[in-house]
C-alpha positions as a Python dict, from the first residue, in 0.01 Angstrom:
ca = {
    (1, 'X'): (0, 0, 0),
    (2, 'X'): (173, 243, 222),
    (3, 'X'): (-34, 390, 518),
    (4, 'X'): (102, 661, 756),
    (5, 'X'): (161, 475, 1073),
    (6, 'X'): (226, 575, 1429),
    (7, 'X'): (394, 405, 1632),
    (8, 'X'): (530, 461, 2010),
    (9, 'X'): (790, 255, 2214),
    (10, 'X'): (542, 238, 2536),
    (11, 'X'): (318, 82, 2607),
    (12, 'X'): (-67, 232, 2741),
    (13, 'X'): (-188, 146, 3033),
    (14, 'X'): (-615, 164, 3139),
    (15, 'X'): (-659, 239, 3490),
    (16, 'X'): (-941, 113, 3674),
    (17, 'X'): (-1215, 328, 3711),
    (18, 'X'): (-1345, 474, 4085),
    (19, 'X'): (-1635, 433, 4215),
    (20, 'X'): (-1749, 731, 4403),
    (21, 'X'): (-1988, 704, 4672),
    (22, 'X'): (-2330, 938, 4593),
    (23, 'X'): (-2469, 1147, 4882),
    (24, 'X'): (-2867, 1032, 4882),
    (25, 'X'): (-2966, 1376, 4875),
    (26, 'X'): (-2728, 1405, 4495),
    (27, 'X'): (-2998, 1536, 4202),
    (28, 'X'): (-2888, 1299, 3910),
    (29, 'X'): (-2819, 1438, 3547),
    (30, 'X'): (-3088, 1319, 3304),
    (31, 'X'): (-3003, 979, 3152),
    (32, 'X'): (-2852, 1024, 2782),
    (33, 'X'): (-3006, 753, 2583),
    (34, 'X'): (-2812, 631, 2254),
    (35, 'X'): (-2970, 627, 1928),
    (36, 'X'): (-3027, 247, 1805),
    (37, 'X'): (-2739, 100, 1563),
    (38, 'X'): (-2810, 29, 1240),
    (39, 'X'): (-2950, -280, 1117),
    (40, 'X'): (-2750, -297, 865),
    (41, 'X'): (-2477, -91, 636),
    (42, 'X'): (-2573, -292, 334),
    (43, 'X'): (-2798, -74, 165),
    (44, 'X'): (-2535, 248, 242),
    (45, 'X'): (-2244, 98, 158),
    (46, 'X'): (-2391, -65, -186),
    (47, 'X'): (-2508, 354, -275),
    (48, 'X'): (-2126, 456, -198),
    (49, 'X'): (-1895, 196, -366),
    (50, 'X'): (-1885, 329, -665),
    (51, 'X'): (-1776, 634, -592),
    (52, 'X'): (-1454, 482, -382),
    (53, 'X'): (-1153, 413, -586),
    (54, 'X'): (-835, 224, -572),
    (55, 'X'): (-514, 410, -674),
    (56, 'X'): (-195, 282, -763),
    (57, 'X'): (140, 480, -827),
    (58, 'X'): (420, 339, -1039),
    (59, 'X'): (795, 489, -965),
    (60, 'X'): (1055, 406, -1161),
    (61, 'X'): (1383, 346, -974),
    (62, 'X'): (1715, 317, -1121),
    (63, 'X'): (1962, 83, -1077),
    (64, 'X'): (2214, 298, -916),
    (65, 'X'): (1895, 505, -722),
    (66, 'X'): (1680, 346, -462),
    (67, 'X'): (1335, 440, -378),
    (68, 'X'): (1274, 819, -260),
    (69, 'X'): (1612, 856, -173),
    (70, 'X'): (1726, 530, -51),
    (71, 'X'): (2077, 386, -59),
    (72, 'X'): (2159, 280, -404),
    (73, 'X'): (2012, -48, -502),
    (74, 'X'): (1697, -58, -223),
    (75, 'X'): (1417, -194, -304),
    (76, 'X'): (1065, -73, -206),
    (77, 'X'): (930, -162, 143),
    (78, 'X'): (797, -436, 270),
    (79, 'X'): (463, -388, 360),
    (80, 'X'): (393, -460, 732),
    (81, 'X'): (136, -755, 831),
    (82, 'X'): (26, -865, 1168),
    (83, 'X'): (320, -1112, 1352),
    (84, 'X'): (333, -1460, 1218),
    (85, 'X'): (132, -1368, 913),
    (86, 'X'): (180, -1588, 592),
    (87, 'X'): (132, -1252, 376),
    (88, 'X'): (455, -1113, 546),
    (89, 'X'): (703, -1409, 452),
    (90, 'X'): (530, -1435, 106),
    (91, 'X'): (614, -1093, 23),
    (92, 'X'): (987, -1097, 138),
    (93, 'X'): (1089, -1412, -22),
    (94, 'X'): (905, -1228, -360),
    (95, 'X'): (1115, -910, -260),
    (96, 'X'): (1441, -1038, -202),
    (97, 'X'): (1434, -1282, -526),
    (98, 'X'): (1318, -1009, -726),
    (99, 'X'): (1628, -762, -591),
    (100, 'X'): (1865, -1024, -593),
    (101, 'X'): (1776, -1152, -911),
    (102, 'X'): (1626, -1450, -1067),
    (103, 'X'): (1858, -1700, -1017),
    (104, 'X'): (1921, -1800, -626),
    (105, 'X'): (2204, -1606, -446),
    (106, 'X'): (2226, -1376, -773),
    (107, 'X'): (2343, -1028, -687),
    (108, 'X'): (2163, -726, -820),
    (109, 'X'): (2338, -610, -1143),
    (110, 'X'): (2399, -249, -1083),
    (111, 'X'): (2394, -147, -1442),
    (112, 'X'): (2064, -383, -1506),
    (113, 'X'): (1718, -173, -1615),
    (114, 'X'): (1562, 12, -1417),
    (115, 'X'): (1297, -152, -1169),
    (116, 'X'): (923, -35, -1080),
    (117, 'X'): (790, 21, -744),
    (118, 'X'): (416, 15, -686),
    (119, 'X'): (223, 158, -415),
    (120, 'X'): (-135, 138, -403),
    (121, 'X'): (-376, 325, -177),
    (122, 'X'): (-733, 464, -192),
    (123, 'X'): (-930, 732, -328),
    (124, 'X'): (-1299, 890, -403),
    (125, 'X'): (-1472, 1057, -696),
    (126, 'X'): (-1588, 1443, -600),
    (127, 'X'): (-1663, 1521, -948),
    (128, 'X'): (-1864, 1292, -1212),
    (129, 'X'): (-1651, 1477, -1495),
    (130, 'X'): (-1354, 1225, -1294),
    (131, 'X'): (-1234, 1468, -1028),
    (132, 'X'): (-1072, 1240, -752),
    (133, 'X'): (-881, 1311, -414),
    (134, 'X'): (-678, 1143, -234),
    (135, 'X'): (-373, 1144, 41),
    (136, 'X'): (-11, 1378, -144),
    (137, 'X'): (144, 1058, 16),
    (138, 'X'): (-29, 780, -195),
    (139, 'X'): (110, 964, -523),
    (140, 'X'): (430, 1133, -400),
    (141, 'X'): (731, 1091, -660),
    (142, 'X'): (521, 908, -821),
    (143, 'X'): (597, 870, -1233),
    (144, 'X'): (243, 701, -1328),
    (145, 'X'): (-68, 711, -1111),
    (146, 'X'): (-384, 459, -1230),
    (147, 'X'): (-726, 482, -1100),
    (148, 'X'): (-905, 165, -1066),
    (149, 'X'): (-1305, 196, -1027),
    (150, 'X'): (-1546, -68, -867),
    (151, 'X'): (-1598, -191, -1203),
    (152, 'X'): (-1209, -276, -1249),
    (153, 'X'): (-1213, -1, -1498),
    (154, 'X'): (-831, 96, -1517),
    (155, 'X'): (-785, 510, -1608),
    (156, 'X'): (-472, 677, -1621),
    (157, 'X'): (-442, 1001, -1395),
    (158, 'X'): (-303, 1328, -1426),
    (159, 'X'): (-235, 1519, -1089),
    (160, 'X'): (-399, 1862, -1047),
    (161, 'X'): (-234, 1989, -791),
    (162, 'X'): (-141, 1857, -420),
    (163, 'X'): (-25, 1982, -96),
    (164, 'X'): (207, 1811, 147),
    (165, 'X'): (175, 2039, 410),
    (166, 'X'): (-221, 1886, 459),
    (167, 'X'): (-152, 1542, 278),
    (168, 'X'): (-447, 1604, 9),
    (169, 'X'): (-354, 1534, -363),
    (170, 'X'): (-645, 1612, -646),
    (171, 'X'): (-600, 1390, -977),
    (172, 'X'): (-796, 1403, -1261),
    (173, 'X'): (-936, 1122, -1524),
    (174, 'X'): (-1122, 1118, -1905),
    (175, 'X'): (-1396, 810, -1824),
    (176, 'X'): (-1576, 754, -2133),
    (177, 'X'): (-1943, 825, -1907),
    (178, 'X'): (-1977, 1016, -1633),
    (179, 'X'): (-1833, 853, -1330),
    (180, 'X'): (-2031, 808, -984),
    (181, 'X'): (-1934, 1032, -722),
    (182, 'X'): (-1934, 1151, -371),
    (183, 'X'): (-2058, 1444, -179),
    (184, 'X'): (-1876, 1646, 90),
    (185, 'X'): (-2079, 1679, 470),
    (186, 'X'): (-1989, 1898, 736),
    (187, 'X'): (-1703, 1778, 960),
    (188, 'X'): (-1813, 2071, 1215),
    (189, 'X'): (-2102, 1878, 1259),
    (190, 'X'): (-1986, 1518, 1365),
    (191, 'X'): (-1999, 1435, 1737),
    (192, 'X'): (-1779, 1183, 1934),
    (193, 'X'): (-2001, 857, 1919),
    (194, 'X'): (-2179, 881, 1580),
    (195, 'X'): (-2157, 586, 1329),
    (196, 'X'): (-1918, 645, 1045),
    (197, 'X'): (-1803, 401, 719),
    (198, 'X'): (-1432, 364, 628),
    (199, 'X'): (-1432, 250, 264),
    (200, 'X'): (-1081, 156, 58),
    (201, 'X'): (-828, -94, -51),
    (202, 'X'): (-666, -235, 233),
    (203, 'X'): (-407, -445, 148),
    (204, 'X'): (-489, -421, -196),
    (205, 'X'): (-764, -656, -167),
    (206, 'X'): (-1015, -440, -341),
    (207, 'X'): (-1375, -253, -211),
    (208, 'X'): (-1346, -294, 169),
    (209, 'X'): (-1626, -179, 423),
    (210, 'X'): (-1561, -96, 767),
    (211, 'X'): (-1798, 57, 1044),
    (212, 'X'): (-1745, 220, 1365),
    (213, 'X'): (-1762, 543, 1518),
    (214, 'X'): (-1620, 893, 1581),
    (215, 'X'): (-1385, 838, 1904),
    (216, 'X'): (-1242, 1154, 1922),
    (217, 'X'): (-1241, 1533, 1763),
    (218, 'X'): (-965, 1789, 1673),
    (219, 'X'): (-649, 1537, 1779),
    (220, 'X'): (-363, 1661, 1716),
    (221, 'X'): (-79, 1379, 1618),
    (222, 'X'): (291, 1594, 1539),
    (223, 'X'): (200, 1522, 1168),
    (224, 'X'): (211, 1913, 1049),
    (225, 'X'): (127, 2282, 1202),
    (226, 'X'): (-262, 2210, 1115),
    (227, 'X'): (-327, 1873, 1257),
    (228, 'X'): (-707, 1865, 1365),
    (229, 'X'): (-761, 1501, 1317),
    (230, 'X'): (-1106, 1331, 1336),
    (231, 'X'): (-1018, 973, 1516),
    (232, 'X'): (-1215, 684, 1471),
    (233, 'X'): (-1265, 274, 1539),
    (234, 'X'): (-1376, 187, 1232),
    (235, 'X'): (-1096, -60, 1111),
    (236, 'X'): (-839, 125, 878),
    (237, 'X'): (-519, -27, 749),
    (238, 'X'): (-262, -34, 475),
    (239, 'X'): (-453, 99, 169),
    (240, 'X'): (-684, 246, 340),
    (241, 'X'): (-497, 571, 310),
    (242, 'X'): (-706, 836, 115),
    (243, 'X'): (-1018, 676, 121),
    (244, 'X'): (-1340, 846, 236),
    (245, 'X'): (-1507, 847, 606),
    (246, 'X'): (-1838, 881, 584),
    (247, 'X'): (-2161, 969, 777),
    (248, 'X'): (-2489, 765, 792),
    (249, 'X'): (-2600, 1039, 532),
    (250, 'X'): (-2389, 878, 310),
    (251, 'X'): (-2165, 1189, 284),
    (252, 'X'): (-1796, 1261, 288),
    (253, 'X'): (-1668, 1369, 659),
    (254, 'X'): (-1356, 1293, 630),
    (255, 'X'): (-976, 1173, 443),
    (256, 'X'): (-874, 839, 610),
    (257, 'X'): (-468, 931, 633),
    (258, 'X'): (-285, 784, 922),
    (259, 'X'): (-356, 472, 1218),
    (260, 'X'): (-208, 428, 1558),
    (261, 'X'): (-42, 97, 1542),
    (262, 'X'): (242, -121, 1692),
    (263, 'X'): (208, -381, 1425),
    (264, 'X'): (123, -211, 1116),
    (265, 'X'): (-229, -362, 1128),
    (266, 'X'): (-570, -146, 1280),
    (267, 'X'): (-571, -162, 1678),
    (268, 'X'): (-882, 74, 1646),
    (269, 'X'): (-688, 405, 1655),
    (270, 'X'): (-750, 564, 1290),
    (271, 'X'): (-750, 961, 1227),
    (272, 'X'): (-915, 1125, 925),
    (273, 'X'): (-847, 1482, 818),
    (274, 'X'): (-1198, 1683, 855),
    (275, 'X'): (-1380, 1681, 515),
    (276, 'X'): (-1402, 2082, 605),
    (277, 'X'): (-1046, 2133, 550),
    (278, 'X'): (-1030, 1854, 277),
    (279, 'X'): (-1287, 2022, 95),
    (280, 'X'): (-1103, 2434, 119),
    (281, 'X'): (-790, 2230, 10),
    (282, 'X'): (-921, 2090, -287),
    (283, 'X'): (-1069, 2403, -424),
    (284, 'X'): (-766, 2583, -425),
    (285, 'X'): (-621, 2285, -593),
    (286, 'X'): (-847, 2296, -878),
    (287, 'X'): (-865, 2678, -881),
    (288, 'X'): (-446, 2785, -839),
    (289, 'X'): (-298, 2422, -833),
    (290, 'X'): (-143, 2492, -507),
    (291, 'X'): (-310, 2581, -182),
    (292, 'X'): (-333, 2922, -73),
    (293, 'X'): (-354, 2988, 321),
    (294, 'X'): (-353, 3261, 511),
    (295, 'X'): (-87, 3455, 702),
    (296, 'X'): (-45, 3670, 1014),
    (297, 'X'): (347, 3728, 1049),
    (298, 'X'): (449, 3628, 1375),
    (299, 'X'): (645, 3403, 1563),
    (300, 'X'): (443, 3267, 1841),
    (301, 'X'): (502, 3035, 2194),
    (302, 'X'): (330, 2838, 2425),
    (303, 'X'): (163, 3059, 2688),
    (304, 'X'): (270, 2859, 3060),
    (305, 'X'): (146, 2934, 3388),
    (306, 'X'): (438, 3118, 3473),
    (307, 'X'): (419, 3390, 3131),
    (308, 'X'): (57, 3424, 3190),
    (309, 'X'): (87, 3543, 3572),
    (310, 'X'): (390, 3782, 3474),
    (311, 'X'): (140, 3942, 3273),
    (312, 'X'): (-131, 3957, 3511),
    (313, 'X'): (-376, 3673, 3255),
    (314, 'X'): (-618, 3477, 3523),
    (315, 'X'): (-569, 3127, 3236),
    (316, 'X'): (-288, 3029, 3046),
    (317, 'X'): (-434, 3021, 2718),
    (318, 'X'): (-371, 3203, 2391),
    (319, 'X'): (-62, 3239, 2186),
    (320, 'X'): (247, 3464, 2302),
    (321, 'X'): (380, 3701, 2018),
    (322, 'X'): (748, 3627, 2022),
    (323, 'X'): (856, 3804, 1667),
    (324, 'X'): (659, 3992, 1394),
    (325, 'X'): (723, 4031, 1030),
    (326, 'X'): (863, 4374, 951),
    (327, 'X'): (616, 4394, 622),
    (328, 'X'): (365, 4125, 680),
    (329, 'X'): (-28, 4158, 796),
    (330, 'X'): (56, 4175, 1203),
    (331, 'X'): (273, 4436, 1141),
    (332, 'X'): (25, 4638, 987),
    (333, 'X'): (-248, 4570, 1269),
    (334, 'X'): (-49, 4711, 1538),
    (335, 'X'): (10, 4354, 1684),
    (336, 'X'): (317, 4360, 1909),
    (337, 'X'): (601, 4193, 2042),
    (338, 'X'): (459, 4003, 2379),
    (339, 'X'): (75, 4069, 2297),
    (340, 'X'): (-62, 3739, 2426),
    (341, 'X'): (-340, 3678, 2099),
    (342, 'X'): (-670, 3539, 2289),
    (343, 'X'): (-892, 3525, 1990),
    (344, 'X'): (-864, 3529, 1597),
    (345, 'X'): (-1173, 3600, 1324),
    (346, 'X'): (-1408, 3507, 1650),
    (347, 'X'): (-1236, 3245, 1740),
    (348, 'X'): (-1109, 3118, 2096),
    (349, 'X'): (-752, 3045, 2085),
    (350, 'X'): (-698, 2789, 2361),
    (351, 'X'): (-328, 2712, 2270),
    (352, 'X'): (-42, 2795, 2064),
    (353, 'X'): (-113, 2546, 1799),
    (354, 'X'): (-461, 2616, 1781),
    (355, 'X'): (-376, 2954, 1566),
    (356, 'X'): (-216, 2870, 1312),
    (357, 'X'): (-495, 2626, 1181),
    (358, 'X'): (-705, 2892, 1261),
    (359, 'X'): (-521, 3181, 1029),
    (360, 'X'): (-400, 2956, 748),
    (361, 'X'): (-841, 2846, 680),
    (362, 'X'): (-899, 3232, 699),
    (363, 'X'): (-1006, 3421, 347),
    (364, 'X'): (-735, 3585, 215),
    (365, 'X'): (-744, 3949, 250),
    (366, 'X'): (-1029, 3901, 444),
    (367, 'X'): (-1097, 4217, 737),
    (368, 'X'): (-1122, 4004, 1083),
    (369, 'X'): (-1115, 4086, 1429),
    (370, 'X'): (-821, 4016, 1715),
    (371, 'X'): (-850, 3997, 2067),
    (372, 'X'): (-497, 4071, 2228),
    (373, 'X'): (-392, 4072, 2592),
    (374, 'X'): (-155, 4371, 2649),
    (375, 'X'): (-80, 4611, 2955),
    (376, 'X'): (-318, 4403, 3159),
    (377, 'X'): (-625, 4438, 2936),
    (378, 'X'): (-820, 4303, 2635),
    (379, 'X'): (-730, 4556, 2332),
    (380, 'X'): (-937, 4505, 2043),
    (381, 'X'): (-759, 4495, 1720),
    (382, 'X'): (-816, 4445, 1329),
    (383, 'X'): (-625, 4253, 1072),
    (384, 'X'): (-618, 4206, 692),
    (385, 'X'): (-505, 3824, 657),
    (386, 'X'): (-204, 3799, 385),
    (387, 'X'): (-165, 3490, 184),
    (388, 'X'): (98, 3276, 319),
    (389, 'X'): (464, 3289, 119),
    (390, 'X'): (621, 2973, -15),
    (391, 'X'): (951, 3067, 104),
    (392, 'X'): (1000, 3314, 416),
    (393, 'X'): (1265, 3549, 303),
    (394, 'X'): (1420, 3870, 497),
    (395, 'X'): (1395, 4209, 278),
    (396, 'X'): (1661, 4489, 297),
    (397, 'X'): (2008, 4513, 460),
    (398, 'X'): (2024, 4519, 854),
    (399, 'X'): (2117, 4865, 1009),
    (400, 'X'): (2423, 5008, 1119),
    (401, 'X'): (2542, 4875, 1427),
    (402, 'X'): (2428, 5099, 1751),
    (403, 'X'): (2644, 5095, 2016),
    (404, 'X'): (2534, 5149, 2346),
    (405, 'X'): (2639, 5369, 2645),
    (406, 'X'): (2862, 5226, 2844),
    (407, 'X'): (2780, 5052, 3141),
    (408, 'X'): (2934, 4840, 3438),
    (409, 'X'): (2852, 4420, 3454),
    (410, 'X'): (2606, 4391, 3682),
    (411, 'X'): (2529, 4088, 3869),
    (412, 'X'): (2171, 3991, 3956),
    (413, 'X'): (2172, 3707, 4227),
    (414, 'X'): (1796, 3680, 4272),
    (415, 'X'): (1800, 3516, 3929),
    (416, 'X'): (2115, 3371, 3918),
    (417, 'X'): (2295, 3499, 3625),
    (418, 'X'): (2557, 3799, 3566),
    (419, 'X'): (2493, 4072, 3260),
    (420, 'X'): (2682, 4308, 3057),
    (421, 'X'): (2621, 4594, 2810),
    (422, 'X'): (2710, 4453, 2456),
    (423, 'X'): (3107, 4524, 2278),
    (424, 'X'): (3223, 4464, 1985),
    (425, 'X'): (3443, 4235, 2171),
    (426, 'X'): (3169, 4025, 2329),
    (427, 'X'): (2984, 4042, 1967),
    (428, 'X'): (3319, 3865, 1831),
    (429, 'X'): (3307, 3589, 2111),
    (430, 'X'): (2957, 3496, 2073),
    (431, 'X'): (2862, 3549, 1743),
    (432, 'X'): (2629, 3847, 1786),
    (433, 'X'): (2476, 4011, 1493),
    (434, 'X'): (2594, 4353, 1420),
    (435, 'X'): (2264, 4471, 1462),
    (436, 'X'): (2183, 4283, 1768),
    (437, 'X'): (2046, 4490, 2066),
    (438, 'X'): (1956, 4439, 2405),
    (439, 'X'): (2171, 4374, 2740),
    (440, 'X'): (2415, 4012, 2748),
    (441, 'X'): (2422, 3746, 2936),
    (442, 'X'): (2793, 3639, 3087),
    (443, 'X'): (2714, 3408, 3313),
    (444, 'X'): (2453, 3218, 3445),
    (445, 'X'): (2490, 3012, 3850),
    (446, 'X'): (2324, 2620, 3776),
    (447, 'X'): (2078, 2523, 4043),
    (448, 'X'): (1882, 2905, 3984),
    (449, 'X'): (1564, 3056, 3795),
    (450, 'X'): (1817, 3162, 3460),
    (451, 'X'): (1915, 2779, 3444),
    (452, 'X'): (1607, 2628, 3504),
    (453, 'X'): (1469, 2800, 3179),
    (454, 'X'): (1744, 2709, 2996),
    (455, 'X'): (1928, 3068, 3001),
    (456, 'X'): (2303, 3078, 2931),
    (457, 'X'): (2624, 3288, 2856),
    (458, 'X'): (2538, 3445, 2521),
    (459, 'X'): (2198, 3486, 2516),
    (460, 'X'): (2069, 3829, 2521),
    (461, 'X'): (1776, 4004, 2687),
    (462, 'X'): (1616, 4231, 2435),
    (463, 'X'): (1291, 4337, 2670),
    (464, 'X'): (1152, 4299, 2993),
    (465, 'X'): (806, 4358, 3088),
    (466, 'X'): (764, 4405, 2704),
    (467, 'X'): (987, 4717, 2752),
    (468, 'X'): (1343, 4737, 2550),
    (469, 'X'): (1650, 4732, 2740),
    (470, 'X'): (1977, 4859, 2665),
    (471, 'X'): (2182, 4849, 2983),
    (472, 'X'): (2203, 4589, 3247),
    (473, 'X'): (2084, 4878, 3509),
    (474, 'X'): (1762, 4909, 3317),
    (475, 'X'): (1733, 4544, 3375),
    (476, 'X'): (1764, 4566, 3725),
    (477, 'X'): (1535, 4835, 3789),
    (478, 'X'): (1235, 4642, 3597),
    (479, 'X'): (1304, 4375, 3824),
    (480, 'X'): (1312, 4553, 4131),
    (481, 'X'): (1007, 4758, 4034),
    (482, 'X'): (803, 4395, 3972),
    (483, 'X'): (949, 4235, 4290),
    (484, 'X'): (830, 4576, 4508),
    (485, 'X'): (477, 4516, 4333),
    (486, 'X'): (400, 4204, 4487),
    (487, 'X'): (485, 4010, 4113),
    (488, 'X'): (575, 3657, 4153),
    (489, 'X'): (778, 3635, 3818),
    (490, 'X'): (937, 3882, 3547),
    (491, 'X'): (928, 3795, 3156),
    (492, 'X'): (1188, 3870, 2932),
    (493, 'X'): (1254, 3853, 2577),
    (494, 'X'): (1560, 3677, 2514),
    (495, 'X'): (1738, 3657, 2201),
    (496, 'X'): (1964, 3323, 2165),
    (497, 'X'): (2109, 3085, 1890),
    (498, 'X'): (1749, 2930, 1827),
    (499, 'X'): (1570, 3267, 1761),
    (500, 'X'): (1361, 3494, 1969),
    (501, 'X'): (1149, 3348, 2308),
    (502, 'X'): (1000, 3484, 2615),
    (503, 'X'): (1103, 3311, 2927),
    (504, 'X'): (956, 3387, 3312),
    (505, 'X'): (1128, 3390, 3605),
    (506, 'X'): (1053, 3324, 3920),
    (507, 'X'): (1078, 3615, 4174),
    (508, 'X'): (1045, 3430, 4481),
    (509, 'X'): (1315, 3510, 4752),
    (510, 'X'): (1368, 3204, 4863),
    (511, 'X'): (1548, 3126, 4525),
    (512, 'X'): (1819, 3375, 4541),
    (513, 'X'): (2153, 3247, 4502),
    (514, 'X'): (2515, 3433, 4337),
    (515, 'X'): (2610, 3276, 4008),
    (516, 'X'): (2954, 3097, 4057),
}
């Protein structure tokens, strides 16, 4: 019965709206009219039952094992019901007696049988041979799945394949007739305010129907690198989880997966994963029994006001390049260290997150173009998309250590921190690898540009201006070179303990100050 819920420890708060005073001489947008609601689902809902399933997953837990990992001897969790419901005490007294033991104030025998944990969630038919999909998280760990139809017909199910990384699971069942199914629709084509149906098993209570419509598109909720949520009012709650979202077509436009909700109950904030991505998922699924996604080979950041006007972009959009992949697909395309990567296959990339999505529902080995911001221009490049590795492993040994000429500490005030060429005696103090190259920081004054951006003693800047650096002189002159130019901010490339980043700082006199 388990959903995935979100929860947040403040509250939201609705502001009153303004009113804004109209000039008489103001020439009014045409009025929008809505289309009329439905008179009724009845008819739509009756043609797509069938096809919606109710799951449940068995997992066996032994005594000395809780559930997925728990402490020894925990029993499964209490589903969550709305404040002072009856359902809620009902359960835990059931729970407890049932951990405890039969008798009252019996302890759990330790070395008893093993006990049986049952979630139950949703699911739909794709396939009339008894192809069904549903959330990874319905039937993870799970040692027995069942598929219940609208009928109460109980199957047994075998899992296909599933992928956590997008929460989509594909099972498969022998029905004795050919089962009714469901058809996939176009996500790409769903607009914020058109009616959808959620369909599942809330609460285990069997066939539920639920209307509403689409709130919002492409949310993004922390869940995973490729969120791209559909959100939606129609009530969704515990159980709901991997049941269908559909159109007024009657098809498939999304996976109902997750609900904003203090209580545990629907508040009207449920998000669906886009049937589009559902539907690419599932293929591979059936076709590999894993999903196969493609890869670039880079290490990207945020692109901030600041690292966009160091390198002379007009909007902060895009993804920085902060690492590439010796061997993989970037590599090959020329892509660089501190190219700012506007658009991918023909496709605006408005933010960081935004690419990854993008690259990982591109064709593998697939030819596409990339739109890169480097040296103050647009540079066209091309890419061959790899296929994304289960494990990201380094190949060969590092090189031999270079050491670089010597050079004198230098001390740059403007930005507040001190710098040094790299010894073997400063590689020994702060861990440096033996192939590690660039100019060290030694010290860095609080209250300045280095420590606002987090900069400190042992970090080390590898490039500035997307230029190597091996000296702190080299550093200096960059700098000085940027500040005579009129720049408002340098970027560097700094190497520290969490991995490569690019960080801007400020050039503005008025924030000079000697590190102490």
């Amino acid at each position: 019965m388990r959903l995935m819920t979100l929860r947040s420890a403040r509250a939201l708060t609705l502001a009153a709206a303004t009113v804004l005073a109209v000039p008489a001489m103001t020439v009014m947008a045409p009025l929008a009219y809505a289309r009329p609601a439905p008179d009724s689902f009845a008819d739509l809902a009756a043609k797509l039952l069938p096809g919606v399933v109710n799951i449940s997953s068995t997992q066996n837990i032994s005594a000395d094992k809780g559930e997925k990992g728990d402490k020894p001897g925990a029993g499964p969790e209490i589903p969550q019901f709305p404040p002072g419901s009856p359902f809620e005490k009902f359960f835990r007294d059931f729970m407890d007696r049932n951990h405890r033991g039969q008798g009252q104030g019996q302890d759990h025998d330790p070395s008893g049988p093993p006990r049986k944990s049952q979630s139950l969630g949703s699911g739909f038919v794709i396939d009339a041979s008894g192809i069904v999909v549903t959330n990874n998280h319905v039937i993870e760990d799970a040692d027995e799945i069942t598929v219940i139809l609208q009928d109460n017909t109980t199957l047994k199910a075998k899992l296909i394949g599933r992928d956590a990384r997008s929460d989509i699971a594909v099972l498969q069942v022998k029905p004795e007739k050919p089962l009714p199914f469901v058809n996939f629709g176009d996500s790409d084509a769903s607009r914020v305010g058109d009616w959808v149906l959620a369909i599942g098993n809330p609460f285990g209570l069997g066939g539920t129907v639920t209307a509403g419509i689409v709130s919002a598109r492409g949310r993004d909720i922390n869940q995973g690198p490729y969120d791209n949520f559909i959100q939606t009012d129609a009530a969704i709650n515990r159980g709901n989880t991997g049941g269908p979202l559909f159109n007024m077509d009657g098809e498939v436009i999304g996976m109902n997966t997750a609900i904003y909700s203090p209580s545990g109950g629907s508040i009207g904030i449920g998000f669906s994963i886009p049937s589009n991505v559902v539907k690419n998922v599932v293929a591979q699924l059936r076709d590999f029994g894993h999903a196969r996604r493609g890869w670039l080979g880079v290490k990207i950041q945020q692109v901030t006001p600041d690292i966009a006007e160091s390198l002379g972009l007009k909007d902060p959009s895009g993804a920085l390049v902060a690492g590439v992949e010796s061997a993989g697909p970037a590599a090959k395309a020329k892509i660089a260290n501190g190219d700012i990567i506007l658009r991918f296959n023909n496709q605006d990339v408005k933010e960081m997150k935004t690419l990854p999505r993008i690259v990982a529902e591109t064709e593998i080995n697939k030819d596409v173009p990339v739109m890169v911001w480097r040296d103050g221009k647009e540079v066209a490049l091309r890419v061959k998309v790899g296929e994304l590795p289960d494990e990201m492993t380094g190949a060969g040994s590092p090189d031999k250590p270079v050491v670089p000429p010597a050079a004198k500490a230098l001390e740059l005030s403007s930005l507040g921190m001190s710098l040094a060429p790299i010894t073997p005696d400063s590689r020994d103090k702060f861990q440096l690898g033996a192939d590690q190259k660039g100019v060290l920081i030694t010290d860095v004054a609080q209250g300045t540009p280095a420590a606002d951006k987090g900069l400190k003693a042992g970090d080390v800047i590898v490039e500035v201006q997307q230029e190597e650096v091996t000296n702190p002189s080299e550093v200096q002159e960059r700098v000085e070179k940027l500040r005579k130019s009129g720049r408002g901010s340098v970027l560097m490339l700094v190497q520290s303990g969490d991995g490569l980043r690019w960080v801007p700082l400020s050039l503005k006199p008025d924030e000079k100050r000697k590190p102490g």
